[in-house]
N, C-alpha and C positions, 0 to 999 in steps of 0.2 A: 485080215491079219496085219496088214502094215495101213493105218490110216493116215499116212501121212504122204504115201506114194502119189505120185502126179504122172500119169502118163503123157507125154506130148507125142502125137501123131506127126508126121510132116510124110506124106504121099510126094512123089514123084507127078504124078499129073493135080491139078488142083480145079480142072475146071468144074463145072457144075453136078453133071452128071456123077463123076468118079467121087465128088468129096460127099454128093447123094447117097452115095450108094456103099459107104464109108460108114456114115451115119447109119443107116441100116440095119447094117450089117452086125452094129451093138445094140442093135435092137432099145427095151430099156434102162440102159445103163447111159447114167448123166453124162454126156459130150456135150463141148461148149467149141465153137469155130472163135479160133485165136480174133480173129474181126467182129467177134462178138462179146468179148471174153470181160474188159471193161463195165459193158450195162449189166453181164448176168450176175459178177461180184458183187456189183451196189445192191443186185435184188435179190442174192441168197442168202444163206445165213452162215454157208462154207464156200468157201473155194472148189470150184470143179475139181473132179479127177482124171478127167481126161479131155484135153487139150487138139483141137484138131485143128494144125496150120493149115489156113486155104489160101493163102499165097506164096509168091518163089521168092529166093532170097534171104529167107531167115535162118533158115537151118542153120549157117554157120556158128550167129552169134547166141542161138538156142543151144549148141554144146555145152555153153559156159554155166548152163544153170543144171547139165545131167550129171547123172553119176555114173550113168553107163548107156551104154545106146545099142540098138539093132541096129545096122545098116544095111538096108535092104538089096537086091538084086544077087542074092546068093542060092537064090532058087529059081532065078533065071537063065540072063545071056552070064551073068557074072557080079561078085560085088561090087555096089559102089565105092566110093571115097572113103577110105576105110583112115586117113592119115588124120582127116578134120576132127573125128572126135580124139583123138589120141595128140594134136597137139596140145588139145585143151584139155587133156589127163582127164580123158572118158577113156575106159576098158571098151570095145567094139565088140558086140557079138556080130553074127553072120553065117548065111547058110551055106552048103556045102559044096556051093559053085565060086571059089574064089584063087583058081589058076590063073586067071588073066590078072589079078593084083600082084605085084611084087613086093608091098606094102604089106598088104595081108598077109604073105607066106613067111615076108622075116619075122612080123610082129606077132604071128600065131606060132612061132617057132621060141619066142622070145619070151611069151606068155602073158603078152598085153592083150592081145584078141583069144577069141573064143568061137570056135565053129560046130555050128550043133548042125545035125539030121534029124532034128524033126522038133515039135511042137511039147515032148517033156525034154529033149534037152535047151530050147530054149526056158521053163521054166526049171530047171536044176540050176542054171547059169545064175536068172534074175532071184531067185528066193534063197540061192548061196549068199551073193551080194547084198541081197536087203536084209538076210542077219546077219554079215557080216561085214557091215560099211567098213569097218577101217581096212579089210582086204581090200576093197572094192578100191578105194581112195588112194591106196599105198600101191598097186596096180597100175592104175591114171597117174600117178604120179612119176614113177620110172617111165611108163609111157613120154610122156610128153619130154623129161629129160632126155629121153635118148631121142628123140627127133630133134630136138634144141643140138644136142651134140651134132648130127647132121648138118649142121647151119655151115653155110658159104660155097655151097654150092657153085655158085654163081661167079665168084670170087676166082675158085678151083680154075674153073674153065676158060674164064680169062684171061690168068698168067697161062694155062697151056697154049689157049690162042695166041697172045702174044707172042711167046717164044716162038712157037712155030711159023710165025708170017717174019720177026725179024731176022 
């Protein structure tokens, strides 16, 4: 229904076995390992659609090309870093382990994140947003403003300190 969707995978472990067994798991459905992703372009006739990072470190600057992201460990110990995709005006979904974020709890109050229980509300969330990108966009958008508004943190805490030591 949307041929133009690009899923990028990025796993929390990336060694061999887990990004195996990753692969697998979509059985025949075309995955391309971002470390491979270059040769398999030159040799197909489309662009993959599904993207599997097997190294650490990208995720950040991989925000910048979503529209919206899952962030995983929500159906673990707890969400991850639910702020990364939101300063880059990604809407965050996530599963229903995310009391240890205080991130997640204002911005899923605030209506930038999205917390689903099970496997049709993460597809209620994504095929809401792939018909209706300019939600999606307009969303990411006040996201990342109101984190910008947040800005000085740093600043804050140093005139506190100061006064207090002089």
């Amino acid at each position: 229904a949307f041929p133009e969707l690009v899923a990028l995978l990025v796993p929390h472990e990336v060694d061999g076995a887990h990004l195996k067994a990753i692969e697998d798991a979509f059985g025949s459905q075309p995955l391309v390992r971002l470390s491979d992703l270059s040769s398999k372009i030159e040799s197909a006739k489309t662009a993959p659609r599904i993207i599997l990072v097997d190294s650490v470190g990208k995720l950040s600057a991989l925000y910048h090309y979503a529209d919206f992201a899952y962030v995983g460990g929500g159906f673990g110990q707890g969400v991850h870093n639910v702020a990364e995709p939101l300063v880059m005006g990604v809407p965050a979904i996530f599963g229903p382990v995310y009391k240890n974020s205080p991130e997640a709890l204002e911005f899923l109050q605030r209506g930038f994140c999205f917390a689903i229980e099970d496997a049709e509300g993460l597809k209620s969330i994504v095929f809401g947003f792939l018909k209706d990108p300019n939600r999606c966009h307009t969303i990411g958008k006040s996201a990342a403003q109101a984190i910008e508004g947040k800005g000085g943190a740093s600043q804050q805490c140093f005139n506190l300190i100061r006064t207090v030591i002089a």
